[in-house]
N, C-alpha and C positions, 0 to 999 in steps of 0.2 A: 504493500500500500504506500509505503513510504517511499520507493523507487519512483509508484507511478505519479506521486506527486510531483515528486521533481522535476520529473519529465516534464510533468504538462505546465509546471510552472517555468523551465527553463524554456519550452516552446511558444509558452502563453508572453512570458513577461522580458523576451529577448526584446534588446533597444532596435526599434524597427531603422534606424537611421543608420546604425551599421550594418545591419542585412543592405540595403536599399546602395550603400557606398558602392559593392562591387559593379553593380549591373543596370545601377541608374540612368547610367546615360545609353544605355542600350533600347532598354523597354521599361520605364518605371511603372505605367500602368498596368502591367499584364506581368511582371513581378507581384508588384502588393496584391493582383486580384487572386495569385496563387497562394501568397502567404494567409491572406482573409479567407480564402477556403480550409486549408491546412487550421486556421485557429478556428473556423467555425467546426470543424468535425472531432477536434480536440475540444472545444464546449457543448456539442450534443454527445460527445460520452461521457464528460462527468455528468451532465445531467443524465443522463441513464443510471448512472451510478449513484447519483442520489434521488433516485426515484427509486431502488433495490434498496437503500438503507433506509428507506419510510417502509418498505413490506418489511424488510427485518427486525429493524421499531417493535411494527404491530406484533410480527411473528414473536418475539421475545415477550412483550408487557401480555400478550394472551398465556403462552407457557408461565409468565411467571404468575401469572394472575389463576389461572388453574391449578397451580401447584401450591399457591400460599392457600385456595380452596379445600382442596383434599389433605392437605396436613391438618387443616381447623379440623376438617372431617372425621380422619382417624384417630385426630386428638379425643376428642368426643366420643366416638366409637372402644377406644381404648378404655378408658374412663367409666364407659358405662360397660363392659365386659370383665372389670376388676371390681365392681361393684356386685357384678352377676356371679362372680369366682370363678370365670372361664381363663383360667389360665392360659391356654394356649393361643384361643383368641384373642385376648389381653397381649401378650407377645405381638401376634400377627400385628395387628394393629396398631403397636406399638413401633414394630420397626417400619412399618409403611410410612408413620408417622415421620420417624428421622429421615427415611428417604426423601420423603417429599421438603423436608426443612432444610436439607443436604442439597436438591435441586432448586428448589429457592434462594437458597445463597447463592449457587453458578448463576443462576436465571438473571438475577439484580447486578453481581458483578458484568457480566453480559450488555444488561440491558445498558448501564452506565456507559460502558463501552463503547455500546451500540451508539448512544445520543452523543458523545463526545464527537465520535467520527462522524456524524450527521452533522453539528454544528461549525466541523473542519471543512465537512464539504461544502454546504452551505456558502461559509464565508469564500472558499474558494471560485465557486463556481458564480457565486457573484461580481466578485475582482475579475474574473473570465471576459464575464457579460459588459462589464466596462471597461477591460482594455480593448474588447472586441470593436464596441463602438466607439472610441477614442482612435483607434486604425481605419474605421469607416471614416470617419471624420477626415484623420490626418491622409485619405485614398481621394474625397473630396476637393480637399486643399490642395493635393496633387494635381489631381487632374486642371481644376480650376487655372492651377500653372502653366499647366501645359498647354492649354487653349492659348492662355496668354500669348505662351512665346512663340506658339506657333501661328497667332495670330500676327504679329508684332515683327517677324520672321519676313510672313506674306508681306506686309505692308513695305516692309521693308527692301522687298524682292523688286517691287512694282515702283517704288519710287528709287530707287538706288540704281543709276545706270550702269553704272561699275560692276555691281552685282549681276543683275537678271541676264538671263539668256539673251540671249540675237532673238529667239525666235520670240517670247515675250515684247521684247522691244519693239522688234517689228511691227507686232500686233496692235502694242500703243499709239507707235506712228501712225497704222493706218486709220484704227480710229480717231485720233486728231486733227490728222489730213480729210477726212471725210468732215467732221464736224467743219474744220475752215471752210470746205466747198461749200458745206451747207450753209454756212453764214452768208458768204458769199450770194450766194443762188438767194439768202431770203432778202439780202439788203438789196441786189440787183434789182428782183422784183418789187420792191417795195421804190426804191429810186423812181422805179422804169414805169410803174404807174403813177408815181406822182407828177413824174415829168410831161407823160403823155395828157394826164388833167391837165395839168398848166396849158402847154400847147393848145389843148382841145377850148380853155375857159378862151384864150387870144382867140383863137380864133375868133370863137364868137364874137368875143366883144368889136374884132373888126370887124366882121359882118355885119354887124348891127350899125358898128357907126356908118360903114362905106352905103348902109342903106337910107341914114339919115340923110345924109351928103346928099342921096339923090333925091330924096323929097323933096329938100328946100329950091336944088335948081330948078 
């Protein structure tokens, strides 16, 4: 028992920052998701383990509770058989009696036993459950990171000429050079029919006067 404590507490309670040192830069997200499986299957067996020490609990406080019953019983039985002068019954009943007082002492030492180890595992398997989520947490903050800089990375691909591919840049240029045309093309049109209004208002306004001109003559 006391091996596999260690175990799980050398497994449970290793500093996650030095695991993470060797293979960090490799794959940190799919390292910790392996270590968070490994500690979540290392805490669904102590909790199996302390779900078998609540049956042995009951299994013990029943034996013992049954056994401090029939010692009262043969106490009594005893008692009233040397009252009766059945000696040999007197006897029988008599030693039934110390057996059963004899397995009530094992039964209590046991049982104490029993509740000690239930409250080791207890606290263990709670210190489990919160380093487990204190790893979910610190798997979080990882990741969280790692968006970051791969975010930050990207950003950094796309405006850093020095950096990014030919073929990237390329891609930039063309959309840039399309957006100019497009400007071009919208100011063109826009020029081109302001210009033709204008044109178009002269006209008129000649027309109109070149037809006063001939009223008056």
């Amino acid at each position: 028992m006391t091996n596999l404590f260690t175990r799980l507490k050398n497994t449970i309670l290793a500093d996650l920052h030095g695991v993470l040192d060797q293979k960090e830069q490799k794959n940190p997200i799919a390292l910790l998701n392996q270590y968070l499986r490994e500690c979540e299957l290392e805490t669904e067996k102590v909790r199996k383990l302390l779900e078998r020490q609540y049956r042995l609990k009951d299994e013990f406080t029943r034996e013992y509770n049954q056994a401090v019953e029939l010692s009262a019983k043969r106490k009594k039985q005893a008692e009233i058989a040397l009252s009766a002068e059945e000696t040999e019954l007197h006897q029988f009943a008599l030693t039934e009696q110390h057996q059963y007082e004899e397995r009530t002492i094992k039964l209590q030492e046991l049982l104490t036993q029993a509740n000690h180890q239930l409250v080791d595992l207890e606290q263990k398997y709670e210190e489990m459950k919160h380093k487990l989520k204190d790893m979910n947490i610190r798997r979080l903050e990882l990741m969280g990171r790692e968006n970051v800089t791969r975010a930050q990375n990207k950003m950094n691909t796309v405006l850093d000429n020095q950096t990014y591919s030919s073929k990237s840049y390329s891609r930039f240029q063309e959309i840039e050079s399309y957006l100019d045309r497009l400007e071009q093309q919208v100011n063109s049109s826009y020029y081109q029919n302001t210009i033709d209004a204008r044109i178009a208002m002269l006209e008129k306004q000649n027309s109109v006067k070149m037809d006063e001109t001939s009223s008056i003559s």
